[in-house]
N, C-alpha and C positions, 0 to 999 in steps of 0.2 A: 608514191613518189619514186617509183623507180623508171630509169628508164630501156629503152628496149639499146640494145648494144648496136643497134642498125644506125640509131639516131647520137652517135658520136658528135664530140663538138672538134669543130676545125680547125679551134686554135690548138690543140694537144699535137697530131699528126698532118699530114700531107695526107690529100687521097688516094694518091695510089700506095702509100706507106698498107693502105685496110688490104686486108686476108679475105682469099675468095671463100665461100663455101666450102670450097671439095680442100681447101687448105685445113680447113676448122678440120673438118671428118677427119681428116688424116693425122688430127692429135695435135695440132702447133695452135699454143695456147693464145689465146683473146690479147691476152697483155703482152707478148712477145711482141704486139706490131706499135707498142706504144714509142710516140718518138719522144723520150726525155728530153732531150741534150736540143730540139728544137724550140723549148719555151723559156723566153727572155724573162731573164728576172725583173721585175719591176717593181721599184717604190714604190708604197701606197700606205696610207694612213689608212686608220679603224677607218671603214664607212660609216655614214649614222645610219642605214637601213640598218646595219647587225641589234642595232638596240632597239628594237622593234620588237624584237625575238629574246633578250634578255627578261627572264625574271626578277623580280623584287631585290635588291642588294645584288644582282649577279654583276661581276664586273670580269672583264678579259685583262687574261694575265701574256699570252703569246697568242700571233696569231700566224700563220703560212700559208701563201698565196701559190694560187697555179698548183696544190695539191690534188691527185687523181683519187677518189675512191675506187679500188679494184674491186671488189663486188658487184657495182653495179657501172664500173665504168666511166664515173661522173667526176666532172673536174669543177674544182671550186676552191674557197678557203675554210682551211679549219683555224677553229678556235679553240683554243682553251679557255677557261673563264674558271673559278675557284666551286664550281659546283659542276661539268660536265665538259667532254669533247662536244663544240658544237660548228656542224658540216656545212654549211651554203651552198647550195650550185653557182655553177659563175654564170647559168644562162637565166633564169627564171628567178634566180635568189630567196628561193626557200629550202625551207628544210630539207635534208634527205636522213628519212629514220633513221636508217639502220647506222649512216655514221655521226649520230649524236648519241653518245652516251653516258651518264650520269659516272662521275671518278669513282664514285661510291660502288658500282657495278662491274665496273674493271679488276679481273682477278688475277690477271699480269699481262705483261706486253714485252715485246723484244725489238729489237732492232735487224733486218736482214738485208742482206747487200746478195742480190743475185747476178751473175754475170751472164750476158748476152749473146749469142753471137754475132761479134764485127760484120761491120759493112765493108764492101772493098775500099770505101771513102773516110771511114772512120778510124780515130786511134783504137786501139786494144781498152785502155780503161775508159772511156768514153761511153762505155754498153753497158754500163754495170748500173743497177735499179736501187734507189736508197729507199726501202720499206720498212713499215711500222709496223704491226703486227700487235695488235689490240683482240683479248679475249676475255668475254663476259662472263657474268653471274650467269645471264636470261638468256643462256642458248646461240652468244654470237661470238665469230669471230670477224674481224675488219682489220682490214688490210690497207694502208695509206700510203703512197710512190709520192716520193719528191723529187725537186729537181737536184740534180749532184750538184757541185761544191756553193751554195746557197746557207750551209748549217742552219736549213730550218728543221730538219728533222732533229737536230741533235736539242736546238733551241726547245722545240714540244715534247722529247723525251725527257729533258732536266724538268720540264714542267711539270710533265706528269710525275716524276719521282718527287718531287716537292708535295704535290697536291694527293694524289688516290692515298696516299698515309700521312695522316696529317699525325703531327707530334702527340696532339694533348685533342680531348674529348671537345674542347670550345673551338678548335679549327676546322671545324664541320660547319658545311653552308648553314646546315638549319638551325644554329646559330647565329647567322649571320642576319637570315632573312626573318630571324622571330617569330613570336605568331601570326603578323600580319591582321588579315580578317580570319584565318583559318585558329582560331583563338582554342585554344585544351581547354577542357575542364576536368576537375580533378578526376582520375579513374578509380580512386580508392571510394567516391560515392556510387559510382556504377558498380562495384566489387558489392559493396554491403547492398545492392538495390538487389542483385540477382542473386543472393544470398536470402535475402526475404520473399523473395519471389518461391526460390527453392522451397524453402518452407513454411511456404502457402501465407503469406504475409507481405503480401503484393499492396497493400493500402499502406505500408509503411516508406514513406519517401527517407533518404538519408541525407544527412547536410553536415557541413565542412566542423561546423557549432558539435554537432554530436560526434564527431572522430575524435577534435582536440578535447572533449569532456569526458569519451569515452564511453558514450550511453548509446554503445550500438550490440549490446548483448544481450540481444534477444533470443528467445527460445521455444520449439512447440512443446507436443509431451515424448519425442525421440529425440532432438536434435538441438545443437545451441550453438548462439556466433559467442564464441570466446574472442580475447581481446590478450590472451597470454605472450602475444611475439608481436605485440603494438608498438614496442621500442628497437624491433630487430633484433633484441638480444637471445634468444631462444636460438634463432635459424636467420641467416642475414639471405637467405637466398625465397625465403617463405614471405608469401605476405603479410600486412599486418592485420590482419583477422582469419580465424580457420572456421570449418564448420565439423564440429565434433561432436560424438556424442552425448548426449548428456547428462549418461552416468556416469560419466569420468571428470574427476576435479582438474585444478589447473595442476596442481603438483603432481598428477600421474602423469600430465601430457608432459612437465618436463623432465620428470625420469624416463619415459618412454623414449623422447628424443636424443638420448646420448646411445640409445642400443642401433639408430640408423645415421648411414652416411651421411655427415653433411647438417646432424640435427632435423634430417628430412622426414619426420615422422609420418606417419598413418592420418592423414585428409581427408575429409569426404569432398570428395567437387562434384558430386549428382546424388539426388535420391528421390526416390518414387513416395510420395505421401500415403498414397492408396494402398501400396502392399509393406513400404517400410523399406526396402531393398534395398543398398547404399550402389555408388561406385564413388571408392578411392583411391588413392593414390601414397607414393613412399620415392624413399632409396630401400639398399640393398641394408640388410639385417648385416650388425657386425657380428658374425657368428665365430668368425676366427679359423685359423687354419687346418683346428682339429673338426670341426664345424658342429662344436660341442657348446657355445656359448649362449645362454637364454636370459631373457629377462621378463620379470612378473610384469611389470608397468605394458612392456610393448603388448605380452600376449594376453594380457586384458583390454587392452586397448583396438585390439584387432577382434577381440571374439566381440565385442559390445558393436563394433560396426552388424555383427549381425543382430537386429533388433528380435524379439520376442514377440512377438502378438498372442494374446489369450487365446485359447482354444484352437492353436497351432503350433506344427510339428515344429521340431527346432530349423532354424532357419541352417542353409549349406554354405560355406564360406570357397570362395576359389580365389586362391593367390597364383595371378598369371605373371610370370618373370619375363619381359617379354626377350631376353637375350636367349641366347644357345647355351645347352644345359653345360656343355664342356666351359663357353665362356664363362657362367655363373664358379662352375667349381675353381677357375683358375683365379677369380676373383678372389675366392677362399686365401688365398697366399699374400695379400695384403690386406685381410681381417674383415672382409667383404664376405659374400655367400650369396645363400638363399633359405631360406625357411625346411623347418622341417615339419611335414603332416604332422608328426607328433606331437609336437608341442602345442599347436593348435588346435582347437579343437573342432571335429566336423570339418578337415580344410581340406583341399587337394591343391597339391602344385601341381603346374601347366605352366610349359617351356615354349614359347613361341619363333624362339631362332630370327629374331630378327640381328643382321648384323647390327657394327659399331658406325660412326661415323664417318672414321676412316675407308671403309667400304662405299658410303653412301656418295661422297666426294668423288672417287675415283670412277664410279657408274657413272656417274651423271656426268665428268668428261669424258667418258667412251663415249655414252651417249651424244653429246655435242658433235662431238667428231664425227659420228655416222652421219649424223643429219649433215652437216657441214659437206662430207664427201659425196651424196646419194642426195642433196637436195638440186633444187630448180637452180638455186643462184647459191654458188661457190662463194668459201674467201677467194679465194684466185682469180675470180673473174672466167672462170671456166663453167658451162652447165653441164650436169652430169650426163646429160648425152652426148655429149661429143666426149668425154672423158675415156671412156676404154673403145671408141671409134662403132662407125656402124648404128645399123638400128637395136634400139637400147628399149629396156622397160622395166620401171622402177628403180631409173635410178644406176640402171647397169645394162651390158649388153646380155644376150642370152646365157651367154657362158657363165657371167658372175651372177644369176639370177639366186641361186644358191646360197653363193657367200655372202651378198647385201644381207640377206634376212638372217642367215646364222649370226653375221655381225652385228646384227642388232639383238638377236639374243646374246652375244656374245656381253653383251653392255650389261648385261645385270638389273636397270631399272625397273622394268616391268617386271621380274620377279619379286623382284623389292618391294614395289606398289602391292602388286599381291598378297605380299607376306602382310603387310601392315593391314589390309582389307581385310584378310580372312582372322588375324590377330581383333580385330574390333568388333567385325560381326560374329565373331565365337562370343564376347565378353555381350556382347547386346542382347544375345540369343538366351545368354545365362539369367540375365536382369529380369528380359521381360518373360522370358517362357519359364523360369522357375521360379523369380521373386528370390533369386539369390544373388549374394552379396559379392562383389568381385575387389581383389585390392592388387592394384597392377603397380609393379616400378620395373626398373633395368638397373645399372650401376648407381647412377647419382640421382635419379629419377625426373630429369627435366628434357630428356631428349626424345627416345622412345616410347618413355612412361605420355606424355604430353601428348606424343601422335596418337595412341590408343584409345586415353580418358575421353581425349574431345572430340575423336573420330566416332569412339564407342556413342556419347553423348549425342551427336549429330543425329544416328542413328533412333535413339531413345526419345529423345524428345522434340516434336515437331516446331518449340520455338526458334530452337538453335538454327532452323532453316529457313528464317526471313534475315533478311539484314539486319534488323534491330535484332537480334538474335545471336545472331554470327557475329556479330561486334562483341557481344558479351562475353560467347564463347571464346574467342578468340585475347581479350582480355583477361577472364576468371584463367584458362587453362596455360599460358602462352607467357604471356605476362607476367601477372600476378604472384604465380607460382616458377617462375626462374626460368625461363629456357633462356640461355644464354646467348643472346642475339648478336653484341657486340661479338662474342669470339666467333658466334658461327658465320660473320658476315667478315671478320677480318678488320673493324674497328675498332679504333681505343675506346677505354671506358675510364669513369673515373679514378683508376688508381696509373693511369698512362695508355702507354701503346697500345694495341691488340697484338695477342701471341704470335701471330700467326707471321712467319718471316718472307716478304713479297718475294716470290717466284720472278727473277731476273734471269735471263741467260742470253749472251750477246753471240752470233751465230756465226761462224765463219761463213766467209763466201764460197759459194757452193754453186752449183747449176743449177740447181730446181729450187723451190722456193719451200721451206719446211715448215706449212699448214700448220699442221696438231700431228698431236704423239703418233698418232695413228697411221700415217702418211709420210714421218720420219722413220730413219734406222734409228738404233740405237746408239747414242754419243751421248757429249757431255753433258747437253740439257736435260734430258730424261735422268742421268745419272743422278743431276743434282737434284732434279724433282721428288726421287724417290732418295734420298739420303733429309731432305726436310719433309717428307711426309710425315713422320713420328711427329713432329714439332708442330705440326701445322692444324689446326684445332675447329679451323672453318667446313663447317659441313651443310650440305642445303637441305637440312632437316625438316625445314618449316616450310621451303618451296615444294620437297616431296608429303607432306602430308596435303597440301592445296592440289598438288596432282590427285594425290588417293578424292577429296570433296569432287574434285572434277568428275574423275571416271563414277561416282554415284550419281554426281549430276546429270549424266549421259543414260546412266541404267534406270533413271526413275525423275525423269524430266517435270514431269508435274510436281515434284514434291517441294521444290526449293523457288523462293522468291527470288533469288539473283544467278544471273547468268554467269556465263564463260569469262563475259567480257566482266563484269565485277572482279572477277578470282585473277585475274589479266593484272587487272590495275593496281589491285591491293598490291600482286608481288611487285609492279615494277615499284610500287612508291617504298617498298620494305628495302629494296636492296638498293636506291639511290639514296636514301639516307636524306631526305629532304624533310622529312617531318618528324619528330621527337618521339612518336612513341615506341618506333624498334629499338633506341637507342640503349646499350649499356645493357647491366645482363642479371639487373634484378630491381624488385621496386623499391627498395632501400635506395640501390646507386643512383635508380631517376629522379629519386627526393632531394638524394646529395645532390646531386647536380642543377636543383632547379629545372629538371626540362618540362614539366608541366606551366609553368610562367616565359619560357625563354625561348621554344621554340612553337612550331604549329601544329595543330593536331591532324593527323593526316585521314580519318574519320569526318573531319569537318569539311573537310578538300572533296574528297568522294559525295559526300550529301552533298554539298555545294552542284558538281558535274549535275545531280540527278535533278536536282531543282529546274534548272534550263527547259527538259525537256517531260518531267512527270513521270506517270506510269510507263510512256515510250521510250524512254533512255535505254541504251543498251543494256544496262546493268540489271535491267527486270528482265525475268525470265520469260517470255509471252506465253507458255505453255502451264504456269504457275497454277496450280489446283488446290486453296487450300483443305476443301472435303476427302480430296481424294486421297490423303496420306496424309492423317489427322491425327495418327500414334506411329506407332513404331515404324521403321524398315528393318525389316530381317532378308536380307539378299542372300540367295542358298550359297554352298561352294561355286556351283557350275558356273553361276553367274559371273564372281569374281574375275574376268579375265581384260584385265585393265592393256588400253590401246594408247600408241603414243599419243599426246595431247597436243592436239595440232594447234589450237591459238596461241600457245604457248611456246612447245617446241618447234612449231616449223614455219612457224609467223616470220623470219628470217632469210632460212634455206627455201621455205616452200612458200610465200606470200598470199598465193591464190588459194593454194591447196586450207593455207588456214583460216580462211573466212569460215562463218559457222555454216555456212551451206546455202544452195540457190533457195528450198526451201523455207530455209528461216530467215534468209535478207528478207525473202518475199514477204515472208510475214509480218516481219519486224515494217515492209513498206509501208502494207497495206493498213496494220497499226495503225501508224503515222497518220497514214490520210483516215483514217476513221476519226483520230483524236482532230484531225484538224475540221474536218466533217462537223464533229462535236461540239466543238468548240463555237464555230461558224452557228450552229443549230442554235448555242445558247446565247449568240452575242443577238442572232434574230431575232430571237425570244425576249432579250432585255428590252431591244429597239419597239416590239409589238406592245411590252407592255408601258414604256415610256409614252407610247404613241397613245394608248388607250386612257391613261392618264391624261392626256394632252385632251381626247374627245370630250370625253368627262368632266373638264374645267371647262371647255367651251361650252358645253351645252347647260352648264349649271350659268354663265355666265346671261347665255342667252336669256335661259329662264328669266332670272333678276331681270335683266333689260325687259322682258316682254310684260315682266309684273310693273317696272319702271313705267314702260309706255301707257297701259292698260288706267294705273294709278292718273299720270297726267291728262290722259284724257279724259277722265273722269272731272278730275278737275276741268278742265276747259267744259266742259261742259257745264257742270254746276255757275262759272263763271260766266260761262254768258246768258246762262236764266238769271240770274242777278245783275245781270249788264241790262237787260232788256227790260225786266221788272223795274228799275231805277230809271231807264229812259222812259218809258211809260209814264212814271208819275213825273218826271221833270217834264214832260209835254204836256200833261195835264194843268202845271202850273204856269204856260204859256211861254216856254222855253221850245227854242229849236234845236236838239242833240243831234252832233253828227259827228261821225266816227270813221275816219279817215283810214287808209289802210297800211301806216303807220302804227296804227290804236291810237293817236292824238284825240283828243275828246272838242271841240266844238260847240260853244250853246249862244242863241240866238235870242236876245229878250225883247220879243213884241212888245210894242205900243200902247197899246190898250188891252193886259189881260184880262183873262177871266176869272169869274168868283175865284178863290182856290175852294176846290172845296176840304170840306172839314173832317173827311172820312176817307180813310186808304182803304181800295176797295183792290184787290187780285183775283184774278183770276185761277182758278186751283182743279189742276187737273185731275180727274179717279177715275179709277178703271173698273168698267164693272162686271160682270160675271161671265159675259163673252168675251172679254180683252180689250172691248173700247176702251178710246178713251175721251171721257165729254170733260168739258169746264165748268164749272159753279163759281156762280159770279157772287152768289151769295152766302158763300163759305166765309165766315169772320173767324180766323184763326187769332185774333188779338189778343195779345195777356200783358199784365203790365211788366215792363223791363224797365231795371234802372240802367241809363246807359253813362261812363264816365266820359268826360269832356273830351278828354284826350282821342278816344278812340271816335265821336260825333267829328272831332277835326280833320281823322281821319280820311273821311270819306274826299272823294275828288268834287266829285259837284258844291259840296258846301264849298269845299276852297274857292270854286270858280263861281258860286252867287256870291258868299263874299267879298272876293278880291273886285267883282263888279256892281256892288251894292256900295252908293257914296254916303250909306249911315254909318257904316263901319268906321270905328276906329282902326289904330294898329296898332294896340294891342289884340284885338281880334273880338271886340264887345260892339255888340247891336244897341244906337242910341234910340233906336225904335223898336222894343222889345215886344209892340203890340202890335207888329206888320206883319205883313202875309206871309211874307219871306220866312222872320220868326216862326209862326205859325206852323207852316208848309215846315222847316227844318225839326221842328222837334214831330211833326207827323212821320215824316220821313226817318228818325229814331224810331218812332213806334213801328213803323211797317217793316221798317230792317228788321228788328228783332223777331216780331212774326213770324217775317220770312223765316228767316233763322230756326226758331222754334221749329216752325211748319217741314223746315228742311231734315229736321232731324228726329223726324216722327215717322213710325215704320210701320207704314199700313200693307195690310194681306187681303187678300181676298175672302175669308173668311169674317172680317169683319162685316161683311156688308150680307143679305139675305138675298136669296135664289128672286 
């Protein structure tokens, strides 16, 4: 949706107002030639096309016309609406990505007023640019130019200060829009489902019936789902089931929990059936500041993580702290610490230095800002080749080839990715190459401790790397056990606001236009940025451990069922706050709150996407191998050398750059057409065997018909030797039968007949040992038959000597019972029946001799 800056709209400037070439090169920026003060303001109500483009409950709260996006150039209306900024073109009227953004994902914005230099025709205030200046969660900053004294700029800033921090936890869109069809179902049965999975008890389905009864404490011969923190009273940040070991009662686990921060005790969230091996998780031991303070409960609790097997050595414990050992001891000073080998037994600490989140925050807008300065498409409207003049590459000219790349090591991120990488494949290395038992926390244990467990986990075991997998994981480790989403996204939770105080600063006017911190001196904004950093408690903890899944997904492409573009989508839907499960910053609060009934499941939205299109969806990985990486990944150091994440980070600044490659489009094509190939094969296939079905009944149909025909002709046949046999003897009795080719029947009664005679004589065809066939005249097949009257009346001919005999009565009685007629009719009885007999008599050749 971008467009090229060649293809400007007409209504914004005059033509020759545009910048030649050799103007650009010589450093005078894109948007210098923009004519404000040329577009008329004009009345206009909502269109109804913008509701076309609304979601479920989305309604617009302000809108401003004749707005320019500086990024890409593009002039249109924006909206506000109580769930995102959303951008129109005024030519084409769709979307333009980059300026719709969900309020949720806005992590401050300012207002800037730049002054221009005057025309010979213009006043002095007249040139001055009323700008908005919007900067994201996911890597963007946008830039929006209004027309001056209009206050619609000022109209969508009061908007947005109403809307990106809403009061109370229920002024969040995904309360507004409900579940919809994207309906939750509870996660505390997917918690106990992957909890019996863990312990090889994968035939045990769990239901809502067994949470409220409480009969989910099950157990193998190491391990057990205890039910001890099922009312939140234990640890309000813990879920309501652990998986503990199970030589520990429930009153050791709650003595154990007053000796760690927060009641955050010793967890198992992984373990190996096969060798026994745990990985768990904590907070920080309150050791106190002499760092003298111990407790029996906890380091019973910790040595039983390592399990015993008969006829092996004692198992090796490693508790990895993952902060800086300086950070750990200074914790000491507010009753915090870390373990001492001693007290433990068989244990070793391992310090992995990863910073706080205060550090993690501050990388990652360096990093913004690199990308922003050194991508294809500027906030300013500027491309970074023409930005320091001349022929450029990467982003700079020769001279600054240098300083781009230091300042992006300057950013800190990718050493950060690193640290957490090589933090998780040390703890995976421990698991699977020793069979020993790791127990990881930092300070409160939901921030750091969370990247490692389910980083280390991903690692370990091969389900965690399908989607149905990665949902789990991402629920057991993330969720379940507390990472605090609400403060690290800057939302309220249920007990009010989030901590975190919006970053405002209103900028004086100035000549240039002041981007990010990186591209500003130093003034009052930056001042106050860094006087509420202490206070500001939102850190992109959960977006950089999706970075760290990326950069494995890159190093070991066949191992993972879901793509780029899955880990893409989960973070946008995490940090727009549209669906209920990042909400609030533990599973106690999401209960309070109702958000499994109130809002959507965002789980159910992503399955929904992949349904459309099946295996071919982008979110499957096409390279997916599950033989080929069927247990562990163990990645050496060397490998570890994590690269910026381009669908991520430079999806914005670098559009083209962040497609996933010519490549895998091409694959992902040609996919496509195989599934559609496929598909087409099997809709053939149904049609072939519909059709063959179709043959099948015709030809059985035919059959019947041909047995049909075969049968009536038979009959006709037989019918007309009984036709001809009956005319015979009525001609013999001086009757003339004629049979018209109607079948009307005919008879003609001579004058003077003849004797009748007194004997039915037929003619009876045999065939004899050659296959003639001769007649015997003197064949008497006669037997006596009694025949009833009814069927004698039957017959047609008596009808028709009757109805022409003047003895009859009508009732149908012969007053001449001893006339020929008489006579000839009861013969005629006896030769029927004959016949009859004769007809159903089954002569063979065998009867008869050579």
């Amino acid at each position: 949706m971008y467009r090229s800056r060649s293809a400007r709209s007409s209504s914004l400037r005059e033509p020759e107002s545009r910048l030649s070439e050799s103007d650009k090169i010589e450093g005078a920026g894109s948007w210098d030639a923009l004519e404000w003060t040329k577009i008329d303001p004009v009345a206009r109500s909502i269109p109804i096309g913008v509701k076309q483009f609304l979601l479920e409950a989305e309604q617009v709260i302000v809108e401003g016309y004749g707005v320019v996006l500086v990024n890409t150039d593009d002039a249109g209306t924006l909206y506000v609406t109580n769930f995102r900024l959303l951008f129109l073109s005024e030519g084409s009227r769709d979307i333009i990505t980059i300026g719709t953004i969900p309020l949720a994902t806005i992590e401050k914005f300012q207002k800037i007023a730049v002054k221009l230099p005057s025309g010979p025709r213009q006043p002095e205030k007249s040139r001055s640019q009323r700008l908005l200046q919007i900067i994201g969660k996911d890597m963007r900053i946008i830039v929006f130019g209004f027309r001056a004294r209009t206050k619609q700029r000022r109209a969508v800033y009061d908007a947005l200060l109403r809307c990106t921090r809403p009061a109370t936890l229920w002024d969040l869109y995904a309360f507004a829009g409900g579940p919809s069809r994207f309906s939750n179902t509870n996660p505390k049965v997917r918690l106990l489902n992957e909890y019996c999975r863990l312990l090889g008890m994968g035939f045990y389905q769990a239901s809502i019936r067994a949470i409220e009864d409480g009969a989910f404490t099950l157990s193998n011969e190491w391990w057990r789902i205890s039910s001890v923190n099922c009312n939140y009273t234990m640890s309000s940040t813990y879920p309501f089931a652990l998986l503990l070991p199970k030589s520990i009662s429930d009153d050791k686990v709650v003595q154990a929990s007053a000796f760690r921060a927060r009641s955050r005790l010793p967890s198992i969230t992984w373990c190996d059936r096969g060798t026994g091996a745990v990985l768990a998780r904590s907070s920080q031991p309150l050791v106190g500041i002499m760092m003298n303070m111990r407790s029996n409960a906890d380091e019973n609790l910790v040595a039983a993580l390592c399990t015993q097997i008969a006829g092996q050595k004692r198992r090796k414990l490693y508790i990895a702290d993952a902060r800086p050992r300086k950070n750990a001891l200074a914790n000491g000073a507010m009753g915090g610490g870390s373990e001492s080998s001693a007290n433990y037994f068989q244990s070793e600490i391992v310090f992995f230095g990863i910073d706080n989140i205060h550090a993690m925050r501050e990388s990652l807008g360096r990093l913004r800002d690199y990308v922003d300065t050194y991508g294809t498409t500027s906030s300013d409207g500027m491309s970074s080749y023409l930005r320091h003049g001349g022929w450029s590459w990467g982003g700079g000219n020769l001279s600054s080839m240098s300083a781009s790349v230091s300042t992006l090591g300057d950013t800190g991120w990718l050493i950060h990715v690193q640290t957490v990488l090589a933090g998780s494949a040390w703890i995976a290395a421990r698991v699977a190459l020793e069979s020993a038992s790791v127990l990881v926390h930092c300070s409160d244990g939901w921030d750091r401790t969370s990247q490692l467990v389910s980083l280390a986990s991903l690692l370990l075991d091969p389900y965690y790397r399908i989607i149905r997998g990665f949902q789990a994981l991402v629920e057991k480790d993330w969720l379940a056990f507390g990472h605090p989403f609400s403060d690290r996204l800057g939302m309220p939770t249920v007990s009010g606001n989030g901590n975190m105080p919006f970053e405002l600063s209103r900028q004086a006017s100035t000549g240039s236009l002041p981007l990010s911190p990186m591209r500003q001196g130093s003034g009052s904004a930056s001042t106050q940025a860094q006087n509420t950093a202490n206070a500001n408690h939102s850190s992109p903890i959960f977006l950089q451990w999706v970075d760290c899944v990326s950069q494995l997904l890159r190093m070991y492409p066949f191992a993972f069922e879901f793509s780029s573009a899955f880990l893409v989508d989960l973070l946008d839907c995490m940090l727009s706050c549209r669906f209920g499960n990042f909400l609030c910053n533990s599973e106690k609060e999401r209960e309070q709150a109702g958000i499994y009934d109130a809002c959507g499941c965002l789980w159910m939205y992503l399955a929904g996407l992949r349904t459309s299109e099946g295996s071919s969806h982008a979110h499957y990985n096409l390279f997916y191998d599950p033989l080929k990486h069927n247990g562990p990944i163990l990645p050496p150091a060397a490998a570890l050398a994590p690269t910026v994440w381009p669908q991520f980070h430079l999806r914005w600044a670098c559009p083209s750059e962040a497609q996933g490659g010519e490549v895998e489009a091409e694959c992902r094509k040609l996919t496509r057409k195989f599934s559609e190939l496929q598909r087409a094969k099997e809709l053939a296939e149904t049609r072939l065997n519909e059709a063959s079905v179709t043959v099948e009944s015709l030809v059985t149909e035919l059959r019947n018909e041909k047995l049909a025909s075969t049968s009536a002709r038979d009959a006709v046949k037989r019918a007309s030797k009984e036709t001809a046999t009956i005319k015979r003897a009525v001609q013999s009795l001086g009757f003339n039968v004629y049979f018209t080719a109607d079948g009307d029947c005919n008879v003609g009664i001579e004058r003077n007949p003849t004797e009748i005679p007194q004997r039915s004589i037929c003619s009876v065809r045999t065939k004899d040992i050659n296959g003639t066939v001769s007649h015997s005249e003197k064949a008497d097949l006669s037997e006596p038959v009694s025949v009833a009257e009814d069927n004698v009346s039957d017959n047609p001919l008596i009808r028709v000597c009757g109805s022409l005999c003047p003895m009859h009565t009508r009732d149908g009685e012969c007053q001449l019972p001893n006339a020929g007629c008489a006579q000839f009719q009861s013969q005629l009885v006896d030769f029927k029946a004959n016949f009859d007999a004769f007809d159903r008599l089954s002569i063979y050749d065998s009867y008869f001799g050579s």
